[in-house]
N, C-alpha and C positions, 0 to 999 in steps of 0.2 A: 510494329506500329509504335509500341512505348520508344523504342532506339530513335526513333525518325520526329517526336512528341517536343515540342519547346520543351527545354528542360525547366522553366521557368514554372509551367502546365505542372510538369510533374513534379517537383519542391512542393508547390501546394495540394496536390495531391497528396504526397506522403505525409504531409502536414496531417492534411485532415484525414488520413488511414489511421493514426500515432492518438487519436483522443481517445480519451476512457472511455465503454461504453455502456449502456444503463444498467447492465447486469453487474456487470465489475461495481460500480456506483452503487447498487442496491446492496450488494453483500459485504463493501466497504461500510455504509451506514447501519447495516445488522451487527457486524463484530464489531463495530464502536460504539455502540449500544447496549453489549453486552458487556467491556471492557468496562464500561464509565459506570455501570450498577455496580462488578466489581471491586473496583475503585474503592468508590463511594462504600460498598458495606466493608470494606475490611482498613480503611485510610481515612483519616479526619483530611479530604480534599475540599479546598475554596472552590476549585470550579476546574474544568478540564478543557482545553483550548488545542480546536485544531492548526496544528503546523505544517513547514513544508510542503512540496509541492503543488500536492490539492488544494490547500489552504488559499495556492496562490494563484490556481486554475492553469498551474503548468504540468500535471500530471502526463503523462503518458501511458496508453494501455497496455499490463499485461507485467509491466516492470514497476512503477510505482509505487511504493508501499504508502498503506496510510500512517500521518504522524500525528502524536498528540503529545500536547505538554499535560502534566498533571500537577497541578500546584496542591502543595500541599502545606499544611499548616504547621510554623513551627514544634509544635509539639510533637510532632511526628520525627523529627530528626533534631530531639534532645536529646544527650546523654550525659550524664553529670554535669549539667549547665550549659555541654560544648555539644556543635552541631558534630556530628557523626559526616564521617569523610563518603565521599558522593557514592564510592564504589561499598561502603557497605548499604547506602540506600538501593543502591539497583540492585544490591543481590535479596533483601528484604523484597522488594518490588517482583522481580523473578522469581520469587520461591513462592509467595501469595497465587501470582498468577497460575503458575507451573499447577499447584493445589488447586486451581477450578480449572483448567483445562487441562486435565492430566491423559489426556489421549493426544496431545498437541505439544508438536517441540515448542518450548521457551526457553530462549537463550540472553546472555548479556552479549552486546554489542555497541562495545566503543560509548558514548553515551546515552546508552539507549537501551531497552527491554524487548525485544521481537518476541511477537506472538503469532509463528509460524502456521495461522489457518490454510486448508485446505493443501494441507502437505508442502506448505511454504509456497504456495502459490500467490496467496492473499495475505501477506504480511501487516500487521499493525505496529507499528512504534510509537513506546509507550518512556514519554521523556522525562522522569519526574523533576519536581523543580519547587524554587521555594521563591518565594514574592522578597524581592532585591528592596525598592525603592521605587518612588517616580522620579522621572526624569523629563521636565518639559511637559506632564502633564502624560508621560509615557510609562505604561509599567513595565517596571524590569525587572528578573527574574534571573535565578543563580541556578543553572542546572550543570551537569555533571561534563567534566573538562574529558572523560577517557582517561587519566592517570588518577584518578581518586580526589582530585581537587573540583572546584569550581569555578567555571565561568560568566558571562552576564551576557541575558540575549532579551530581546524585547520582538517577539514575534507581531504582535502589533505596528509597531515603529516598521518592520523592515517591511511589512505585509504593502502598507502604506508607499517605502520608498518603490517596492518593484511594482504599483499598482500605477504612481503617477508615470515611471519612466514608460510602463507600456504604453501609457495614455496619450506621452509623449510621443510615441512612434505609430501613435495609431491604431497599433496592434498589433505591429508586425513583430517585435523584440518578443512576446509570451510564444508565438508562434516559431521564431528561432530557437528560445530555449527549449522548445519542446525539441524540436529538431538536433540539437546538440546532447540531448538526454538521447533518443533514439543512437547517435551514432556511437556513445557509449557505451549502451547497451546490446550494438546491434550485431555482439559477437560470443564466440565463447567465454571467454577472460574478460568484462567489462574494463573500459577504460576505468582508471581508478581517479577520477574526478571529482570532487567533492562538488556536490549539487547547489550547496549553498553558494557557497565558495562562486559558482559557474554564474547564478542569481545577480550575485553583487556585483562584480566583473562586468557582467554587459549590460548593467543596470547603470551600472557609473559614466557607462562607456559613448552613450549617447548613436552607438553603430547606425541603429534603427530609424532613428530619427531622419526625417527627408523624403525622397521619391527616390526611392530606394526596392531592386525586386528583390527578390527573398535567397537567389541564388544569390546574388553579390552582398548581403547581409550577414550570411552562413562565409562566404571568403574570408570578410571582414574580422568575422569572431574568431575564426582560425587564426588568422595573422595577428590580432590582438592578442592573444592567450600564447602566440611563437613568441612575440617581442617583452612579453613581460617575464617569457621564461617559467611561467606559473608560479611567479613568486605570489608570494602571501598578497595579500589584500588589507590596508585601513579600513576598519568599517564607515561607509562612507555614511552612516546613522550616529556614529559618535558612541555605540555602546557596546559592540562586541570585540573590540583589541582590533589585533590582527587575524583573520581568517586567512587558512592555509590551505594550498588547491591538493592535497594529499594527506594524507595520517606519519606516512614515512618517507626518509629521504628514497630510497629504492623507487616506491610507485612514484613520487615527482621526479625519479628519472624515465620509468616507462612513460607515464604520463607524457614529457617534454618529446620522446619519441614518436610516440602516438601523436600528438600533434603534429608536428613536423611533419610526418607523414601524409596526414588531412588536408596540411596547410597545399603541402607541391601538387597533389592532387586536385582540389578545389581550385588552385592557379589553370594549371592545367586545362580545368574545366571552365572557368571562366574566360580565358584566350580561345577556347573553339569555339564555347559562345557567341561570343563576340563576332568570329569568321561565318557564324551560322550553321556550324561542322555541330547540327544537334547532337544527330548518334553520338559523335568523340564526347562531346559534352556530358551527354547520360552518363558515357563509359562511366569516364573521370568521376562522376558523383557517385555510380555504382560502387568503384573501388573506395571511396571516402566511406561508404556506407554499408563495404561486409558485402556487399550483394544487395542487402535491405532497401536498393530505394525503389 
């Protein structure tokens, strides 16, 4: 019956299979709740500010970790006058946490602190970060680069741009990104995609925007992401550099593959389409999606 189903039908079914669900939601706002007392008793924090995906209502179930920036006050990363380099702040940040959840993996990752709950099922990321400047009336924030430096991110500012572009599409662009999170995830090995990085890209990109179905929206972002080659990104908000679709030249080579792959596939799927050849069409999306759709 699914083989024989519009595949159109089915995209937005998996759509809405792919949303968080209240339970995941509840135990996400219990350990960030417990995090931010934390926080707060053992770190002089201005305030603690949810990031990434949920933030942006593109989570998806099951995979999503929740993110938080935790701004902190410069006093906390003085050392002789000079700010301490980012990667001794997150192993400060790691070892505090590690100390009140000492039955719980916490690890450093890349810019970030995971607090692997429920045997890393329910992941929190904990971004620490120090108040940049405004910019435009926007706050910026220096949080930690992954090599012991610093970068400049304004979770506000981008929360804002991927808010109007969905609004711009109507809705359909949060609901693709969700959909392009699922096919990253929807294997053993995760596509190695940088999530923001994925945010910006089809935020800039205007795909969504039109009468437009959700299958040829999902081609679109495949062929966009072939043609740029996943090169890096301008922040199209004017404050974070360039964002980069990988950590390492290696994964933006799997990466480049793994697309490529998506992309002939999705083609594929959209010319049976098109002929009405539903089942071929499923296929085709089946193999884009692991099996997952």
């Amino acid at each position: 019956m699914l083989a024989r189903a519009n595949p159109q039908f089915n995209m937005l079914s998996l759509a809405n299979r792919i949303q968080p669900q209240g339970g995941e939601l509840g135990s996400a706002r219990k350990h960030l709740l417990t995090v931010r007392r934390r926080l707060a008793s053992s770190f002089d924090v201005s305030r603690v500010v949810p990031i990434g995906s949920h933030s942006r209502g593109a989570a998806i179930r099951w995979y999503s970790d929740v993110d938080v920036m935790a701004v902190l006050r410069r006093n906390e990363v003085k050392w002789g006058g000079n700010v301490i380099s980012s990667a001794t702040l997150l192993q400060k940040v790691r070892d505090d946490l590690q100390d009140r959840y000492v039955n719980t993996q916490v690890r450093r990752d890349g810019q970030a602190v995971v607090v692997g709950f429920a045997g890393g099922q329910q992941s929190l990321d904990v971004v620490p970060a120090l108040f940049d400047r405004l910019d435009k009336l926007r706050p910026v924030y220096a949080i930690p680069d992954g090599g012991g430096g610093w970068l400049q991110s304004s979770p506000d500012a981008h929360s804002r741009f991927i808010a109007t572009a969905v609004a711009r599409s109507g809705g359909k662009l949060r609901k693709v990104i969700q959909l392009l999170r699922w096919w990253k995830c929807s294997r053993i090995h995760p596509v190695p995609i940088n999530s923001f990085y994925l945010d910006l890209v089809l935020g800039d990109s205007g795909i969504c925007v039109g009468v437009k179905q959700y299958t040829f929206c999902l081609y679109e972002a495949f062929k966009l992401l072939a043609g740029r080659q996943c090169r890096g990104i301008r922040d199209p908000v004017g404050i974070a550099g360039t964002v980069y679709s990988a950590q390492t030249e290696a994964q933006a080579e799997t990466l480049n593959d793994a697309v490529g792959f998506a992309l002939s596939h999705a083609r594929a799927a959209i010319i049976a389409e098109a002929a009405k050849d539903f089942a071929e069409s499923n296929r085709q999306w089946s193999v884009v999606f692991n099996g997952q759709f």
